[in-house]
N, C-alpha and C positions, 0 to 999 in steps of 0.2 A: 319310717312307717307314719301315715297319717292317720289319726285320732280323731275322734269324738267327742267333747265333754260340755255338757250344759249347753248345747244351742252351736257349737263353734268349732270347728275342723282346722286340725295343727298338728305338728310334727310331733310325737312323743317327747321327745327330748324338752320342748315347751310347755309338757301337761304338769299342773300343780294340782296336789289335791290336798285339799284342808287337812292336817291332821286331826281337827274336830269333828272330820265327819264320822258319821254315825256308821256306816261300812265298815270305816277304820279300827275305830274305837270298841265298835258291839257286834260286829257281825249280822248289822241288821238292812237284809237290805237279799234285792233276789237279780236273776241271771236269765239270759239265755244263749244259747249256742246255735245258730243256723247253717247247714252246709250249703254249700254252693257248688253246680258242676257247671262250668265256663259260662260262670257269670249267672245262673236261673238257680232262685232258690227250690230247695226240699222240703214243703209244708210251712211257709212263710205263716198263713194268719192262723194256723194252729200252734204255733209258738207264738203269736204277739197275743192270741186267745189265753195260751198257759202262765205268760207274765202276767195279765191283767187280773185275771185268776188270783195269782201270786199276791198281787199286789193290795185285792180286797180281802184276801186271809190275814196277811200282815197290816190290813187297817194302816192305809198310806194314805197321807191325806192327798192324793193323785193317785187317781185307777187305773186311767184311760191313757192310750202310748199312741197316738194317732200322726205320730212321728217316725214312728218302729220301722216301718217296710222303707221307706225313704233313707233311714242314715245307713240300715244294714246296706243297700245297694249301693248309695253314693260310699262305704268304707269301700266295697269291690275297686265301685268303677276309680277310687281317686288312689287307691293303692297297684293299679294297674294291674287287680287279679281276674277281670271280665274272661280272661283266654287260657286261664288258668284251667285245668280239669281239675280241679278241687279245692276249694278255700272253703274255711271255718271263719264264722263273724259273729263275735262277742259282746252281748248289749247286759249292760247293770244297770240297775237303778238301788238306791240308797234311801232312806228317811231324809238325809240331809245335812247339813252341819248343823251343829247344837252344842249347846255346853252339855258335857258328858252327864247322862242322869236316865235312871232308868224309867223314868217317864216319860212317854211321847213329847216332844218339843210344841209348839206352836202351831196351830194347824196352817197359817201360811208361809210357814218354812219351806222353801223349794226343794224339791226332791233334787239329786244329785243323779245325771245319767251321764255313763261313758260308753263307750264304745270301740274298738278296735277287729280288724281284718287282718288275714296271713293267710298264704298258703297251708296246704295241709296232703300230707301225702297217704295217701291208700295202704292200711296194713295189709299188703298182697299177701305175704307169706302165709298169714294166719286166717286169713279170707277162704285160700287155698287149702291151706294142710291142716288146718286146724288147730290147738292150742289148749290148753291148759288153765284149770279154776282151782279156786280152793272155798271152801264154806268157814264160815265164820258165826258165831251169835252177834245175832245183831242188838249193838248199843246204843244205837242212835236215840233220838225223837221220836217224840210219837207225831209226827207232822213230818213225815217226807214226803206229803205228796205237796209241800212247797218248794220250791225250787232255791231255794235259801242255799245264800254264798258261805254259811256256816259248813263249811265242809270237812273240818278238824276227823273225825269218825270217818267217812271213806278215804282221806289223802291217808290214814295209818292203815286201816284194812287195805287200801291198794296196794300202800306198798309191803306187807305183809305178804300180798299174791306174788309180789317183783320178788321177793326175799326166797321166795319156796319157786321159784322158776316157771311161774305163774299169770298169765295175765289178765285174771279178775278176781275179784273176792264177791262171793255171793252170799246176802245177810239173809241169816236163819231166825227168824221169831219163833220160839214154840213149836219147835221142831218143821218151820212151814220155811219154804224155799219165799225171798221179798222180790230182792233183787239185784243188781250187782252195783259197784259203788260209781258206775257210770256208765248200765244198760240196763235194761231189761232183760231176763230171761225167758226162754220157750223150750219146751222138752217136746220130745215127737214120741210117741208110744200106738204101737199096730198101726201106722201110717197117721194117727191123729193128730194136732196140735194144741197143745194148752200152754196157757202161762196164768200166773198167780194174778186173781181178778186184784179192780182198782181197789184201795182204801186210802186210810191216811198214814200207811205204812210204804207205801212206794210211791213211785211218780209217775205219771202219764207221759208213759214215753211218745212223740213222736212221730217213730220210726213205727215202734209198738202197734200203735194202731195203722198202721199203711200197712204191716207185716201180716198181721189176721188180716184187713180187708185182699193180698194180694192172696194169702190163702185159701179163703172164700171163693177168690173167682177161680182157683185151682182145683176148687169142686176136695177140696181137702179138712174134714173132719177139724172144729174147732171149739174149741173150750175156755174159757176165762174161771177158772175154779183154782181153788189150792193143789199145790203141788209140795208134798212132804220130800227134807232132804232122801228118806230114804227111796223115791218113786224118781228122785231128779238123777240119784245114780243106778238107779237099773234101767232107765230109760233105753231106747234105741238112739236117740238122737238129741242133743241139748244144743243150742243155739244162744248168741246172744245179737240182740238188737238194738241200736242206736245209732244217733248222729254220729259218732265217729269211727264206730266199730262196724255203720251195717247189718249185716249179717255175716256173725263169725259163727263158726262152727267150736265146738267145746268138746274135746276129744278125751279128755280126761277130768275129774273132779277129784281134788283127794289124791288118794292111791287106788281111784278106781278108773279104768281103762269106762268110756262110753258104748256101748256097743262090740264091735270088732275095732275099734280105735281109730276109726275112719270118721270123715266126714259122710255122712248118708245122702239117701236119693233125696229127702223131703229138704233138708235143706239147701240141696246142690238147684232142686225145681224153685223154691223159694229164692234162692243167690240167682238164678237168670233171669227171673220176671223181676227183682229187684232191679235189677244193674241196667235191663231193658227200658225201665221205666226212667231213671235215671238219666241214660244216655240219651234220652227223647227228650227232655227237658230242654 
């Protein structure tokens, strides 16, 4: 696999990284994910928009990535994923190395950026047949609409969902559905579409927003409002959205069956103009 870090493209097996760095040591430091279908990214400068984002809430002394769309492409083309029908390419950035202290270092301390590419394979089964959530309260932050590599909180509620035969955990605040520990959520109710508007409790997914605008042109009923655990299980239809889930369908929450236990029409109209849009890339 060839790598990324700081300016300079190498074999992973070559990459060092400071154990002083601030990533390592404090968790301080943010992320992105891009998909790729054979070779053409999905929402390129709304992810290098969401890092930069990132990066002036975390007060980094570097805001601006005007590097961003160049290394994610050169990881494709130099890991030989261009022909690929689908890779995922992973960009960090860090505050930097510093002597461990819970004060900002130096303001011209270099930020620390890596990067790495891989295939990624399509969850068909669950794209298809649909699958399975569980609700959780959510303990997070009150900041997840940063995109922060502190992810201790969804890597246990994930696998919490793995543990109960599940594949997502969706974080309940005060009884209000957020989102799940790596999509977004959307409920379909009398043909309509809502999902739980932005705050500084979830993240701007992506996906999320290409999902309501392909809605939109579906001439399909759409809402950005709260959505109560108990509205997300009597729903007709719940969905989840993101870079690597897409549009899955979410057949059951809990011990409640969704609907008739199907994936529905709004999402099935939804999953073709997605996939359509995608394959045209």
């Amino acid at each position: 696999m060839i790598t990324y870090l700081n300016g300079t493209y190498g074999k992973l097996e070559s990459v060092s990284i400071n154990p002083d760095d601030r990533g390592f040591l404090m968790a301080d430091g943010i992320y992105e994910v891009v998909r790729f279908y054979r070779g053409r990214p999905l929402g390129m400068a709304a992810h290098r928009a969401r890092l930069e984002n990132g990066a002036r809430a975390m007060r980094f002394q570097r805001t601006d990535f005007p590097e961003f769309e160049h290394v994610m492409t050169q990881l494709v083309t130099r890991n030989g994923l261009a022909d690929e029908h689908s890779a995922t390419v992973y960009f960090q950035a860090t505050r930097g190395v510093a002597p461990r202290s819970h004060g900002f270092p130096p303001p011209d301390t270099p930020l620390t950026t890596y990067g790495f590419a891989r295939p990624f394979r399509r969850h068909a089964a669950e794209i298809a047949d649909g699958a399975g959530a569980i609700t959780l309260e959510d303990d997070r932050w009150a900041h997840c609409d940063i995109k922060s590599i502190a992810l201790l909180p969804n890597t246990l509620a994930h696998q919490k969902a793995r543990d109960a035969g599940a594949i997502e955990a969706l974080f309940v605040r005060n009884g209000e559905v957020q989102e799940g520990t790596h999509s977004n959520v959307m409920i379909c109710t009398a043909g309509g579409v809502r999902t739980p508007p932005l705050s500084n409790t979830l993240l701007a997914g992506v996906t999320r927003r290409l999902v309501l605008d392909l809605a939109d042109e579906l001439g399909l009923p759409c809402a950005e409002a709260p959505v109560t655990r108990a509205e997300l299980v009597a729903a007709d239809e719940v969905f989840l959205v993101g870079t690597t889930v897409e549009i899955t369908p979410v057949v059951r929450v809990d011990d409640h069956a969704i609907g008739n236990g199907l994936p529905g029409p709004v999402t099935r109209a939804l999953q073709e103009r997605f996939f359509a849009l995608v394959d045209a890339l």
